[in-house]
KELO-816203 format. One record per atom (N, C-alpha, C): x, z negated, y negated; atom name. Coordinates in nm, 3 decimals, decimal comma. Layout:
<rs>
<r><X>X</X><Z>Z</Z><Y>Y</Y><atom>CA</atom></r>
...
</rs>
This chain:
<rs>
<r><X>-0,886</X><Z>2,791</Z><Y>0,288</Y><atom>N</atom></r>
<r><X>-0,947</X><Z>2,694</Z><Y>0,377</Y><atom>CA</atom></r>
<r><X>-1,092</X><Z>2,676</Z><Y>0,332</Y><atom>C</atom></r>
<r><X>-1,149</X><Z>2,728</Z><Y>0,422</Y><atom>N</atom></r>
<r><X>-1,307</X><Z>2,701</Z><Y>0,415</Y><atom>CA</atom></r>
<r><X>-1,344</X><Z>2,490</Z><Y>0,380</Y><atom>C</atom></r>
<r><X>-1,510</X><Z>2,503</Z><Y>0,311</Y><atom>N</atom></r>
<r><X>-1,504</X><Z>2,358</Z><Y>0,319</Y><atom>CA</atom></r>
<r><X>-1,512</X><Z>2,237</Z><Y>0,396</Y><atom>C</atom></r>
<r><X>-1,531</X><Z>2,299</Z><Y>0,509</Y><atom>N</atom></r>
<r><X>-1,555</X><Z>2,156</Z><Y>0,613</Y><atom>CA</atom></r>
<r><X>-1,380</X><Z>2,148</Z><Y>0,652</Y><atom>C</atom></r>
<r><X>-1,320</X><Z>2,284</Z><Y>0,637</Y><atom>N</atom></r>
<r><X>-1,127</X><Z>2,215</Z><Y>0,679</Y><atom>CA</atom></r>
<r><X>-1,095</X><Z>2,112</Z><Y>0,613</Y><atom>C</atom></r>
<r><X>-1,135</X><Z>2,162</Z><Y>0,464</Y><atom>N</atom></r>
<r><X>-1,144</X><Z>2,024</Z><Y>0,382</Y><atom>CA</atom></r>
<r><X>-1,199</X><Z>1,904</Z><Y>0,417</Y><atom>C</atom></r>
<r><X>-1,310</X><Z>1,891</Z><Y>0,436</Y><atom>N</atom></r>
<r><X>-1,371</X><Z>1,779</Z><Y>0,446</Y><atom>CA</atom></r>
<r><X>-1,267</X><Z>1,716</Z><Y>0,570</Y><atom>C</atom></r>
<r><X>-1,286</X><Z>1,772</Z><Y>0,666</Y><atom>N</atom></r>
<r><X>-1,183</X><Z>1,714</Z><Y>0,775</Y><atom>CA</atom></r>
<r><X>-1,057</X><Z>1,679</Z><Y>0,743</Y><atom>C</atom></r>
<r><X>-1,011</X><Z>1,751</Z><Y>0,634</Y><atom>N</atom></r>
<r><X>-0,845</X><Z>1,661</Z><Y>0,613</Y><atom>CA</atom></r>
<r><X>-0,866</X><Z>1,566</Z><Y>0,582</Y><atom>C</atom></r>
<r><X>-0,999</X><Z>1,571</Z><Y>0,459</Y><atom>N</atom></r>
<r><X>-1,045</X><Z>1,474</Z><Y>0,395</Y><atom>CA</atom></r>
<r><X>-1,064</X><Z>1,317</Z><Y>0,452</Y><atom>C</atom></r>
<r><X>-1,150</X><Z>1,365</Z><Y>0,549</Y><atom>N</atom></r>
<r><X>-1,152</X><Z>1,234</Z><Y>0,667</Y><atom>CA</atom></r>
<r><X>-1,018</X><Z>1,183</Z><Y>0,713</Y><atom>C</atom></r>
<r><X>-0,903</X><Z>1,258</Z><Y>0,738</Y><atom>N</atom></r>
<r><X>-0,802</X><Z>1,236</Z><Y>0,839</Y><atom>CA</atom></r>
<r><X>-0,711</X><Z>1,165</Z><Y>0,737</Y><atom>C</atom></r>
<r><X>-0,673</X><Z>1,190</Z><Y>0,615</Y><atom>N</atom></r>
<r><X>-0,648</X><Z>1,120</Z><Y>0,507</Y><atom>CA</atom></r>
<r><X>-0,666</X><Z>1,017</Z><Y>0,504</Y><atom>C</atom></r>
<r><X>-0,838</X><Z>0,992</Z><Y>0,459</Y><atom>N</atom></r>
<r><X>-0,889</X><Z>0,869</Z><Y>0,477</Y><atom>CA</atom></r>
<r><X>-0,899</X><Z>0,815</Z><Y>0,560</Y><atom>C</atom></r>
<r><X>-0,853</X><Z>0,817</Z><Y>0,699</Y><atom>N</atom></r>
<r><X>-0,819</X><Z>0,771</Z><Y>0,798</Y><atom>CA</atom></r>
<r><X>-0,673</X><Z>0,667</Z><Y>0,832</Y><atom>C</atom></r>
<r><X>-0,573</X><Z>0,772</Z><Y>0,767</Y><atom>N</atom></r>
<r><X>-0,414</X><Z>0,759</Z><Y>0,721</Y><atom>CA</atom></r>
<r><X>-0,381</X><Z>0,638</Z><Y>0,644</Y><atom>C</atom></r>
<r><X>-0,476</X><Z>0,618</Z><Y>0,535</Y><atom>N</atom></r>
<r><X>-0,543</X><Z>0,567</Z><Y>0,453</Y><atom>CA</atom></r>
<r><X>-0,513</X><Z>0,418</Z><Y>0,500</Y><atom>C</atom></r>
<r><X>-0,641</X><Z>0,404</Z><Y>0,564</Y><atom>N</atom></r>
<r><X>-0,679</X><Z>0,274</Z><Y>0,647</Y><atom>CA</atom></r>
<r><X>-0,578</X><Z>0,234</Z><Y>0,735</Y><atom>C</atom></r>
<r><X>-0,520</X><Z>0,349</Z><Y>0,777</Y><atom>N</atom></r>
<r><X>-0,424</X><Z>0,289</Z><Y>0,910</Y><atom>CA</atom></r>
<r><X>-0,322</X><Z>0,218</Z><Y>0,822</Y><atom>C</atom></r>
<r><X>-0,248</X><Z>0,273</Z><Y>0,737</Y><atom>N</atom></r>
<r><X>-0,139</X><Z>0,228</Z><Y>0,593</Y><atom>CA</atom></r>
<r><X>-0,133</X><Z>0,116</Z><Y>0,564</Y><atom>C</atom></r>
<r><X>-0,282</X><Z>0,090</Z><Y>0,521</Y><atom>N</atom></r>
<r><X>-0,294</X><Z>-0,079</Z><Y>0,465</Y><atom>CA</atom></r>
<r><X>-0,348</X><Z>-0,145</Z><Y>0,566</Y><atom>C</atom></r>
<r><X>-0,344</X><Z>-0,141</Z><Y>0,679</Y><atom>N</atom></r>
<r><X>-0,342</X><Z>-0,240</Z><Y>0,822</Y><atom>CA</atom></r>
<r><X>-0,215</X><Z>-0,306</Z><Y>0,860</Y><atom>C</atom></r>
<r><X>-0,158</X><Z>-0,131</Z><Y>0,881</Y><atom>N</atom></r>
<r><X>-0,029</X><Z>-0,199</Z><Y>0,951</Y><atom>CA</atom></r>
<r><X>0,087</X><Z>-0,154</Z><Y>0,846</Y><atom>C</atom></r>
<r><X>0,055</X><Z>-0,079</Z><Y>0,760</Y><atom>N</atom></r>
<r><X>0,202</X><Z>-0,068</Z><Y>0,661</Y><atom>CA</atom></r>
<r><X>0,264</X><Z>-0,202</Z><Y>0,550</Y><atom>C</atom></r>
<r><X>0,136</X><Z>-0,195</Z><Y>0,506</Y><atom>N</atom></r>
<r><X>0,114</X><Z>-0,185</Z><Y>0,373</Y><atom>CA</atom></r>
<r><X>0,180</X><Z>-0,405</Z><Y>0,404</Y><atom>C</atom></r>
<r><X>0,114</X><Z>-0,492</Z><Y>0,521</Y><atom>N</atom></r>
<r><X>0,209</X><Z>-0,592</Z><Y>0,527</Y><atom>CA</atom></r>
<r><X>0,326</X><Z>-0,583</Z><Y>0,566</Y><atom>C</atom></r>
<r><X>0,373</X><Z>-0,516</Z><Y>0,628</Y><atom>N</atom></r>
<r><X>0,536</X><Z>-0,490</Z><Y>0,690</Y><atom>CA</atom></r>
<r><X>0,598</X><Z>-0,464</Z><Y>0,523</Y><atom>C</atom></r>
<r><X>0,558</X><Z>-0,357</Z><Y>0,464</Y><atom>N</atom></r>
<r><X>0,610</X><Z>-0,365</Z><Y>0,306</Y><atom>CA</atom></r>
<r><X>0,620</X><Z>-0,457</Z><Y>0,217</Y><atom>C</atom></r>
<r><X>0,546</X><Z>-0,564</Z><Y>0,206</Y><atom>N</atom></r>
<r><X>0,492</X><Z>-0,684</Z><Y>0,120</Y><atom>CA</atom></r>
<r><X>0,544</X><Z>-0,799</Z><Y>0,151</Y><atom>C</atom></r>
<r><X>0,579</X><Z>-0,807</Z><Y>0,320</Y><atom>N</atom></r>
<r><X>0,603</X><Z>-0,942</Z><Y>0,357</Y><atom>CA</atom></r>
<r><X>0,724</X><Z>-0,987</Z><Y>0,286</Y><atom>C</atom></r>
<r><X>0,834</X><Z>-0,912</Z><Y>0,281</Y><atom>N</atom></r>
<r><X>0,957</X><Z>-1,010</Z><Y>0,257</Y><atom>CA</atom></r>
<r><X>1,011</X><Z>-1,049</Z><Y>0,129</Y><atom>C</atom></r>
<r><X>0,941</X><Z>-0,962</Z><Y>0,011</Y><atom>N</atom></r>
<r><X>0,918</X><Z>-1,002</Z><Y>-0,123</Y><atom>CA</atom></r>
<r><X>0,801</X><Z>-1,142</Z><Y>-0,136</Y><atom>C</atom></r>
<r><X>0,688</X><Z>-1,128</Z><Y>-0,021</Y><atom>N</atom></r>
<r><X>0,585</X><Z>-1,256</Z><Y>-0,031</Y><atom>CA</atom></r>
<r><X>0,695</X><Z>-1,408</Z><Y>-0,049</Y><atom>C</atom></r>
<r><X>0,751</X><Z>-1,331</Z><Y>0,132</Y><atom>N</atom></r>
<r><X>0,841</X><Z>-1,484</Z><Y>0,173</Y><atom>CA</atom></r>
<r><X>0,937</X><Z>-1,542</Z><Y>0,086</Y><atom>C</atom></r>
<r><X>0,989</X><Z>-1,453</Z><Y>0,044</Y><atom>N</atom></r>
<r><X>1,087</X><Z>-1,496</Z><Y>-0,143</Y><atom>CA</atom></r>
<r><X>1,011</X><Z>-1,554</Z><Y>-0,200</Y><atom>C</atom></r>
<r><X>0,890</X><Z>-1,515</Z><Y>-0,310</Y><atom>N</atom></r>
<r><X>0,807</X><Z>-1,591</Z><Y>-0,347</Y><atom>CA</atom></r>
<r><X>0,763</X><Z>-1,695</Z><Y>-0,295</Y><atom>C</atom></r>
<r><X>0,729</X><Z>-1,699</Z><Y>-0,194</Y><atom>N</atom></r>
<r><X>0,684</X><Z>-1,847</Z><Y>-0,143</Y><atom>CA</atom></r>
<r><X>0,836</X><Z>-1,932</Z><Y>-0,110</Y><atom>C</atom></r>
<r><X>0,912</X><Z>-1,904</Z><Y>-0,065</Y><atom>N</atom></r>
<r><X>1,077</X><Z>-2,021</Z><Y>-0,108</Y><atom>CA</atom></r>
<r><X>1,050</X><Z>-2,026</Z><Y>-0,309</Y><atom>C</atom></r>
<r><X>1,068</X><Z>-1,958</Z><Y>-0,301</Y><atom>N</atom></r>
<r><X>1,059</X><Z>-1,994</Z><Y>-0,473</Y><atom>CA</atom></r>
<r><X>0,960</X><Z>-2,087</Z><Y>-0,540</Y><atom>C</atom></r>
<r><X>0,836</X><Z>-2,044</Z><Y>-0,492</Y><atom>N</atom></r>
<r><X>0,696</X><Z>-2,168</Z><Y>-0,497</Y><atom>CA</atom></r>
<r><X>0,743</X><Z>-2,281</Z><Y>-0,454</Y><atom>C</atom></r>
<r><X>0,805</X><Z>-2,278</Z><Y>-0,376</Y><atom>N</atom></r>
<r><X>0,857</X><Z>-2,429</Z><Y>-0,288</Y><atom>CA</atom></r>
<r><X>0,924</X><Z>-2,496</Z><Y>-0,406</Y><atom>C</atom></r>
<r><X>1,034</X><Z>-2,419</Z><Y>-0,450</Y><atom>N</atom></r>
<r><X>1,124</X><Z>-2,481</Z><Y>-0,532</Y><atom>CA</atom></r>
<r><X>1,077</X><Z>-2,512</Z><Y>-0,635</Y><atom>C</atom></r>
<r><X>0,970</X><Z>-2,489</Z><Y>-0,689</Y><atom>N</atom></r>
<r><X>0,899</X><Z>-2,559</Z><Y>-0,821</Y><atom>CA</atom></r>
<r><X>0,849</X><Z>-2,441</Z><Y>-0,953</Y><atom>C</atom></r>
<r><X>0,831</X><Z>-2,311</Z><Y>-0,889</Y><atom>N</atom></r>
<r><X>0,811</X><Z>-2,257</Z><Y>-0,955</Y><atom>CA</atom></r>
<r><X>0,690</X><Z>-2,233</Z><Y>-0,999</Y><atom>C</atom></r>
<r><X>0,626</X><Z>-2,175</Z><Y>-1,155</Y><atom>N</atom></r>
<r><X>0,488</X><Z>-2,244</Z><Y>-1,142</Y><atom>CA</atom></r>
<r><X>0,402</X><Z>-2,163</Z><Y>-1,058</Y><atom>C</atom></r>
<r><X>0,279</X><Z>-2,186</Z><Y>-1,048</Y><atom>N</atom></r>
<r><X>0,174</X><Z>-2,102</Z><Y>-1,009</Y><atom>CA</atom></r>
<r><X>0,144</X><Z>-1,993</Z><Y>-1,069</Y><atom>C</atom></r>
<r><X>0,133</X><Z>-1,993</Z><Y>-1,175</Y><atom>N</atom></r>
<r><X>0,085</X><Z>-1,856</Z><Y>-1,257</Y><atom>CA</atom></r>
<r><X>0,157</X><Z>-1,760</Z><Y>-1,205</Y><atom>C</atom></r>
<r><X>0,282</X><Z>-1,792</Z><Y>-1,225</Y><atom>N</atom></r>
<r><X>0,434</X><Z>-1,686</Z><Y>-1,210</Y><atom>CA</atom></r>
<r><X>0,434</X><Z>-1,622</Z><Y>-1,075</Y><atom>C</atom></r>
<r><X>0,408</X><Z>-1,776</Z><Y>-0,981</Y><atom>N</atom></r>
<r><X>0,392</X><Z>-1,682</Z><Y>-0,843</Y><atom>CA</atom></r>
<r><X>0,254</X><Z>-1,592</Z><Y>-0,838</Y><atom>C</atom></r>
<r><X>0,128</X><Z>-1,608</Z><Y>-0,862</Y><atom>N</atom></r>
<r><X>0,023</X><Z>-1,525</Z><Y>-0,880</Y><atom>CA</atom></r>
<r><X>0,040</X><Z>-1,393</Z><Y>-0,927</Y><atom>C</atom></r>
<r><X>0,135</X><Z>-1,345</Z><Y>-1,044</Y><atom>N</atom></r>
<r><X>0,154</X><Z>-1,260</Z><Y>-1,098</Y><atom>CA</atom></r>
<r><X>0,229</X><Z>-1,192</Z><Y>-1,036</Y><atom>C</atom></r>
<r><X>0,357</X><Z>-1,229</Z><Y>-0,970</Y><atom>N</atom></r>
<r><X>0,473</X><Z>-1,186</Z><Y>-0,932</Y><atom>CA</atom></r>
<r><X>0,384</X><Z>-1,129</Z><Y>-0,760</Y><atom>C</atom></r>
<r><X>0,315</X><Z>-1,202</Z><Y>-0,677</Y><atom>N</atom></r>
<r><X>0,255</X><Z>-1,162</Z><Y>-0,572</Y><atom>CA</atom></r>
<r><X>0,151</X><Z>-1,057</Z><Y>-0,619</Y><atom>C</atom></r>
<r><X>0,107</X><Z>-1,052</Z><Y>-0,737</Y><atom>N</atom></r>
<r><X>-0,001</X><Z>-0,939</Z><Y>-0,723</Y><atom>CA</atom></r>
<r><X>0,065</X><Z>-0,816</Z><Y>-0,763</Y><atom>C</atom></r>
<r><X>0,209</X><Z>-0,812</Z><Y>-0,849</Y><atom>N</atom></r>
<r><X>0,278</X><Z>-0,720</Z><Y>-0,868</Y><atom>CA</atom></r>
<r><X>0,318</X><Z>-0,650</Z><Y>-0,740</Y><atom>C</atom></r>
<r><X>0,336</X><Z>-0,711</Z><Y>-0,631</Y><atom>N</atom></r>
<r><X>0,395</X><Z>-0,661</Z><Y>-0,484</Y><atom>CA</atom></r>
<r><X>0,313</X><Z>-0,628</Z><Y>-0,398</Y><atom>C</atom></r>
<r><X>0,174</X><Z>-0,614</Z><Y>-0,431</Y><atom>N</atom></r>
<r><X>0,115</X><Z>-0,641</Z><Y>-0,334</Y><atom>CA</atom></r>
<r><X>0,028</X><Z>-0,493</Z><Y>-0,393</Y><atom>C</atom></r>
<r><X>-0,003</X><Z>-0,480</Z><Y>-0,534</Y><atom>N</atom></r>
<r><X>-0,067</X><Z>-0,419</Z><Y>-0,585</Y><atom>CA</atom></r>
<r><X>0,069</X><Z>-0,256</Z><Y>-0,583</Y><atom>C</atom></r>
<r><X>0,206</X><Z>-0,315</Z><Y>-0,594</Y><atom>N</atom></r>
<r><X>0,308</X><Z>-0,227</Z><Y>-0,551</Y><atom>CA</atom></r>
<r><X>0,322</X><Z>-0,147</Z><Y>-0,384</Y><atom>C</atom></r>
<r><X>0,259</X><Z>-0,258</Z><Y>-0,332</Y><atom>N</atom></r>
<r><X>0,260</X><Z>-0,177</Z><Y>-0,174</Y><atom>CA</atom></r>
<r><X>0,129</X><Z>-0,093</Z><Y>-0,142</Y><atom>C</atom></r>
<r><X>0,059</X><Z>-0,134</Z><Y>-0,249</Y><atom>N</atom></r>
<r><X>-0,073</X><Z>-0,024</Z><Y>-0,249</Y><atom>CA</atom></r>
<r><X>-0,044</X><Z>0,108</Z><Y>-0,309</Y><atom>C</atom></r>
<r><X>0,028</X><Z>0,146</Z><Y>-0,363</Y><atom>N</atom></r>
<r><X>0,045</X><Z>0,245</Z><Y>-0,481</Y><atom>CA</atom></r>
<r><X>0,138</X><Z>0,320</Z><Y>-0,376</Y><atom>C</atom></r>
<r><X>0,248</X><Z>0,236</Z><Y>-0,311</Y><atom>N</atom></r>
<r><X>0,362</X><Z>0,319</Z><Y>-0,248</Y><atom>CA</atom></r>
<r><X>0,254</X><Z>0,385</Z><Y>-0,106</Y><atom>C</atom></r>
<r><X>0,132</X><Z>0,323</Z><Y>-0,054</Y><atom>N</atom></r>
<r><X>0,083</X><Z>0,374</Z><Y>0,039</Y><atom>CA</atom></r>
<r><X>0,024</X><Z>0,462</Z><Y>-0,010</Y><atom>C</atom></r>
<r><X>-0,013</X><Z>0,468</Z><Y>-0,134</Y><atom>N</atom></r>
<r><X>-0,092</X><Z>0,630</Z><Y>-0,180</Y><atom>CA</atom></r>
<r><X>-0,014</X><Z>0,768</Z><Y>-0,226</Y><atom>C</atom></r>
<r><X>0,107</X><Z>0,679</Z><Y>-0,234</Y><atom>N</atom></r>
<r><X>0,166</X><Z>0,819</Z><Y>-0,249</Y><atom>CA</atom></r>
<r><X>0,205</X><Z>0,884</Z><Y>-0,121</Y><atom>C</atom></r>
<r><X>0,199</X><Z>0,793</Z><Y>-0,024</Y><atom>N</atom></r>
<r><X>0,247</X><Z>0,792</Z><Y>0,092</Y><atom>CA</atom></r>
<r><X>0,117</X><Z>0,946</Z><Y>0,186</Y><atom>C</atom></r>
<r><X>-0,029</X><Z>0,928</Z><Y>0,102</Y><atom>N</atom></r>
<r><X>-0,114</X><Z>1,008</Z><Y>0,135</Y><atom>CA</atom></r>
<r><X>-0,127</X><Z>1,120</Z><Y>0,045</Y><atom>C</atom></r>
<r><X>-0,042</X><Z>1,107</Z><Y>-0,061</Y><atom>N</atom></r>
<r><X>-0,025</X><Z>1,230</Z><Y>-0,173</Y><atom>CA</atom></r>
<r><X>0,038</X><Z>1,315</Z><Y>-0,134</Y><atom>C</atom></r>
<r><X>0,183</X><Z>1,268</Z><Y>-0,093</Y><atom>N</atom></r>
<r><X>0,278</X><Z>1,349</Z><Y>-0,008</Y><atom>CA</atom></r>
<r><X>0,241</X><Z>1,432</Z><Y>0,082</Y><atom>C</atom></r>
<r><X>0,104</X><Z>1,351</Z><Y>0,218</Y><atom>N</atom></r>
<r><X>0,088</X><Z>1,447</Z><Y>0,329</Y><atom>CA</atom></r>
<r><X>-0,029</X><Z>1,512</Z><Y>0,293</Y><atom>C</atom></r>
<r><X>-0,084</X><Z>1,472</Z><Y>0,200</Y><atom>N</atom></r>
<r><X>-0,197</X><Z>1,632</Z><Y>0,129</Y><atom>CA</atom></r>
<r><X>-0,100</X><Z>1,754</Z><Y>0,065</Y><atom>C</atom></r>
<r><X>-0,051</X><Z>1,684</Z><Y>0,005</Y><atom>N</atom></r>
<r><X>0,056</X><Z>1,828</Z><Y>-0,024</Y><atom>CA</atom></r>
<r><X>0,119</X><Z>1,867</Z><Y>0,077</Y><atom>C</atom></r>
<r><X>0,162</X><Z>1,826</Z><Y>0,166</Y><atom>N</atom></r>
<r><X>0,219</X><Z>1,919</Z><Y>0,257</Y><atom>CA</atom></r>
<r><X>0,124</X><Z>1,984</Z><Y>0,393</Y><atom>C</atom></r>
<r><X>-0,022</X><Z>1,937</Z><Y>0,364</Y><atom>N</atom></r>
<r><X>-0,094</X><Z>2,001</Z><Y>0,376</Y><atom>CA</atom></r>
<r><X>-0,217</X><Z>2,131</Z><Y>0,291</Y><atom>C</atom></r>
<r><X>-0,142</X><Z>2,132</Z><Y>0,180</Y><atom>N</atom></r>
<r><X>-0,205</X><Z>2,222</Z><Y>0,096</Y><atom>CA</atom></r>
<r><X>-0,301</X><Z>2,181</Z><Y>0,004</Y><atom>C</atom></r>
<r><X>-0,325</X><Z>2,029</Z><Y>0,025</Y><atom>N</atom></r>
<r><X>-0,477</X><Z>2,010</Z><Y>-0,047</Y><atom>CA</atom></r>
<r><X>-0,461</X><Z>1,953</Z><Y>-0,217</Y><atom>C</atom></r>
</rs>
């Protein structure tokens, strides 16, 4: 593959990318959030929920990149 094929997956990726954490990446996050927040309710502290939300959130980022690892490899790149 010459370099602009590249560059163009490149873009379309990074395209994939963006679309992921629009519309994926909350559909993934929400229902671990909504637990956490019943749990906040119930008296749990702040820190814990801070940590525990950035674990899930920072987790639905990671699952969307592999999510673009996968379709580079099965595009060759």
């Amino acid at each position: 593959m010459d370099i602009f094929g590249e560059i163009f997956l490149f873009f379309i990726l990074l395209f994939l990318l963006g679309t992921l954490f629009r519309f994926a990446l909350p559909a993934i996050v929400a229902i671990p959030l909504l637990v956490l927040e019943k749990l906040k309710k119930l008296g749990m502290p702040k820190w814990i929920f801070w940590i525990l939300g950035s674990i899930v959130v920072w987790g639905g980022v990671v699952g969307c990149l592999f999510v673009i690892a996968y379709v580079a490899e099965f595009f060759g790149l």
